[in-house]
MIDOKE-438342 format. One record per residue (C-alpha): residue number from 1; residue in one letter; x, y, z. Coordinates in nm, 2 decimals. Layout:
N
+-----+------+--------+--------+--------+
: seq : type :     c1 :     c2 :     c3 :
+-----+------+--------+--------+--------+
: NUM :    a :      X :      Y :      Z :
...
+-----+------+--------+--------+--------+
END
This chain:
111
+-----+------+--------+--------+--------+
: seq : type :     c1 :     c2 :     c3 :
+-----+------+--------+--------+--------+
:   1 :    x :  -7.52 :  22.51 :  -0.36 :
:   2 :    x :  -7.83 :  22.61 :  -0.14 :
:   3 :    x :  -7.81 :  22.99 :  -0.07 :
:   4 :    x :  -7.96 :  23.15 :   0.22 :
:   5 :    x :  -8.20 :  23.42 :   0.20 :
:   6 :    x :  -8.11 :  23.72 :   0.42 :
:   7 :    x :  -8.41 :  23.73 :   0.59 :
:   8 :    x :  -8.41 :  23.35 :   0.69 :
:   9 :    x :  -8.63 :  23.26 :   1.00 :
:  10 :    x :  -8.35 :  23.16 :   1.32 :
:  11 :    x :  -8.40 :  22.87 :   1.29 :
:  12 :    x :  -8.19 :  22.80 :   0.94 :
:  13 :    x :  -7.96 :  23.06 :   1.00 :
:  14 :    x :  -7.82 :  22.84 :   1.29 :
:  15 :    x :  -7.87 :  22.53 :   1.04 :
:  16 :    x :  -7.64 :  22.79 :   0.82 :
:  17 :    x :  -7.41 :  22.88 :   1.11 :
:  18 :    x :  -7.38 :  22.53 :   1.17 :
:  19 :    x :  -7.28 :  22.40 :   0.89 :
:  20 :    x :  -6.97 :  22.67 :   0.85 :
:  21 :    x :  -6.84 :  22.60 :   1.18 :
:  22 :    x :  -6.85 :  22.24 :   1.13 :
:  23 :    x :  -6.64 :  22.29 :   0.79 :
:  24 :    x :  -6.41 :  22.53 :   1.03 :
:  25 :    x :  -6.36 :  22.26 :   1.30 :
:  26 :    x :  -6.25 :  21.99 :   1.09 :
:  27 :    x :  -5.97 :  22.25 :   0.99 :
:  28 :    x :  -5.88 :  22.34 :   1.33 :
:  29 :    x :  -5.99 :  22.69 :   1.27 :
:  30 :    x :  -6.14 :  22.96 :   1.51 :
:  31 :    x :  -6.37 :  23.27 :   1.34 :
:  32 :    x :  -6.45 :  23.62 :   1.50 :
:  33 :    x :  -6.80 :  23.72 :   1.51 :
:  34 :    x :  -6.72 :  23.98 :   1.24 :
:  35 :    x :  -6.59 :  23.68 :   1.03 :
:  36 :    x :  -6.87 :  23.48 :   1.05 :
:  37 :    x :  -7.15 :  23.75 :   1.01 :
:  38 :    x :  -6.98 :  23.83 :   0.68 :
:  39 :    x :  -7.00 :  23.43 :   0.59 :
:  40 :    x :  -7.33 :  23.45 :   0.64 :
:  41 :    x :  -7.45 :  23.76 :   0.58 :
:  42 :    x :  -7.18 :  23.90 :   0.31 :
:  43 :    x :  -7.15 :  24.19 :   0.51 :
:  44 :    x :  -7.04 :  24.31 :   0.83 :
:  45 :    x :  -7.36 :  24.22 :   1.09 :
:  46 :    x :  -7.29 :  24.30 :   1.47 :
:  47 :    x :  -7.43 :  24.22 :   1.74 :
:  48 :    x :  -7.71 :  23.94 :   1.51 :
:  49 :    x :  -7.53 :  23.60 :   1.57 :
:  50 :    x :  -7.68 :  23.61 :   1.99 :
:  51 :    x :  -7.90 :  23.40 :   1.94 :
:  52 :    x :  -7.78 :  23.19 :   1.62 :
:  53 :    x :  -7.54 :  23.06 :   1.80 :
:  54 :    x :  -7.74 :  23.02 :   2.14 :
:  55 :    x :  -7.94 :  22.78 :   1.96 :
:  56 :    x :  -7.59 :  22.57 :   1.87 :
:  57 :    x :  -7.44 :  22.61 :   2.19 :
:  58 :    x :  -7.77 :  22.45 :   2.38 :
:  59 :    x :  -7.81 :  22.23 :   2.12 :
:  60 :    x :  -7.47 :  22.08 :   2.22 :
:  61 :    x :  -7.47 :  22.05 :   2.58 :
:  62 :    x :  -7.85 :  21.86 :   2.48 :
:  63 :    x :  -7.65 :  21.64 :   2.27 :
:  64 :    x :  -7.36 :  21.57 :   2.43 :
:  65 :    x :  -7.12 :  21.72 :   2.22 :
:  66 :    x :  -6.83 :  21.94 :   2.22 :
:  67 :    x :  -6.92 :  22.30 :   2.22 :
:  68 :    x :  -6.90 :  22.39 :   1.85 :
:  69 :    x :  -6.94 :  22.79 :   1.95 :
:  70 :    x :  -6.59 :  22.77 :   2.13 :
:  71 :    x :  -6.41 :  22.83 :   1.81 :
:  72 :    x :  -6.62 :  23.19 :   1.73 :
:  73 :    x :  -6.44 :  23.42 :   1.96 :
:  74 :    x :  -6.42 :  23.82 :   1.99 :
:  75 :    x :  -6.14 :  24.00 :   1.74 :
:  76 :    x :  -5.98 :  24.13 :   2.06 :
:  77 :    x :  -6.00 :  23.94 :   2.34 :
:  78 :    x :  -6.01 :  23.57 :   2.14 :
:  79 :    x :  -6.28 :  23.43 :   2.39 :
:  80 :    x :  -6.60 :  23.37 :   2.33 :
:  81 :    x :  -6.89 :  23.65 :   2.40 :
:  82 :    x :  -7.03 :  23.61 :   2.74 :
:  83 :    x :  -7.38 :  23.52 :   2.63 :
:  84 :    x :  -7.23 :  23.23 :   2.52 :
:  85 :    x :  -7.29 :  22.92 :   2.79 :
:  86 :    x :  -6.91 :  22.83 :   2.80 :
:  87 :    x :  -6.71 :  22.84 :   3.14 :
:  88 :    x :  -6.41 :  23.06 :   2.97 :
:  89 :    x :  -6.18 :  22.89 :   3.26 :
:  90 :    x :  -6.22 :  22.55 :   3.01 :
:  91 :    x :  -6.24 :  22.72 :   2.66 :
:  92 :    x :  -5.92 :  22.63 :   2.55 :
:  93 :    x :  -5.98 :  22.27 :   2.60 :
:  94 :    x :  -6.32 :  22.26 :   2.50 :
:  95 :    x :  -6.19 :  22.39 :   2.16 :
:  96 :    x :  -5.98 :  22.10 :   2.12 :
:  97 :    x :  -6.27 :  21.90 :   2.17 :
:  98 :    x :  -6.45 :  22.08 :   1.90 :
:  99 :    x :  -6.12 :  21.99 :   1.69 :
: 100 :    x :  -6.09 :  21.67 :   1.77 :
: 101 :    x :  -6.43 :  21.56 :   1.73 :
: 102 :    x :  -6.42 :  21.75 :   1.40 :
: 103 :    x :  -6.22 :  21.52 :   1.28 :
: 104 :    x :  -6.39 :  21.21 :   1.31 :
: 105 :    x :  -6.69 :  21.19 :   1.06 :
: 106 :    x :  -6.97 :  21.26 :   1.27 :
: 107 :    x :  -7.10 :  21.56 :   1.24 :
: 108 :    x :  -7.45 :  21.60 :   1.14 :
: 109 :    x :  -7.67 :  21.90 :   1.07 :
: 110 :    x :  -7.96 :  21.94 :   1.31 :
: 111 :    x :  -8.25 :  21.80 :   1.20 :
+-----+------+--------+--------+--------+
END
């Protein structure tokens, strides 16, 4: 399996990010931020996943799909961060988008 190098340019850690969220939707799971900084980083990274997963969310809405960042939320408040573009009002169903399109085989890394 590939391993990513700590230090990895934007760009593939959001090829990275991707890729776990993807495995995470076609389980119908949601991750915090903590969660996924540790999946990525194998430690505790805060505040480092802005713009990872501003690349995925835009990168989405270009593409026409479901907004894969809706299932990352905050530990407390369960939403997503609010430098996400995701009207909070709609999250909800938005995330079952992500799940249900998760479940058909057509998800594809970036390329």
């Amino acid at each position: 399996m590939r391993q990513f190098n700590p230090h990895a340019e934007r760009t593939a850690r959001s090829i990275q990010a991707w890729q776990i969220l993807v495995g995470m939707a076609m389980n119908r799971q949601t991750v915090t931020y903590l969660g996924l900084s540790v999946l990525m980083f194998k430690k505790p990274a805060a505040g480092v996943l802005d713009e990872t997963l501003g690349n995925i969310a835009y990168y989405c809405n270009e593409h026409g799909l479901p907004a894969l960042t809706s299932i990352v939320v905050g530990k407390t408040r369960g939403t997503p961060g609010q430098d996400i573009p995701i009207d909070l009002t709609v999250v909800d169903r938005e995330r079952e988008k992500v799940y249900k399109y998760g479940l058909s085989p057509v998800w594809k890394t970036p390329s």
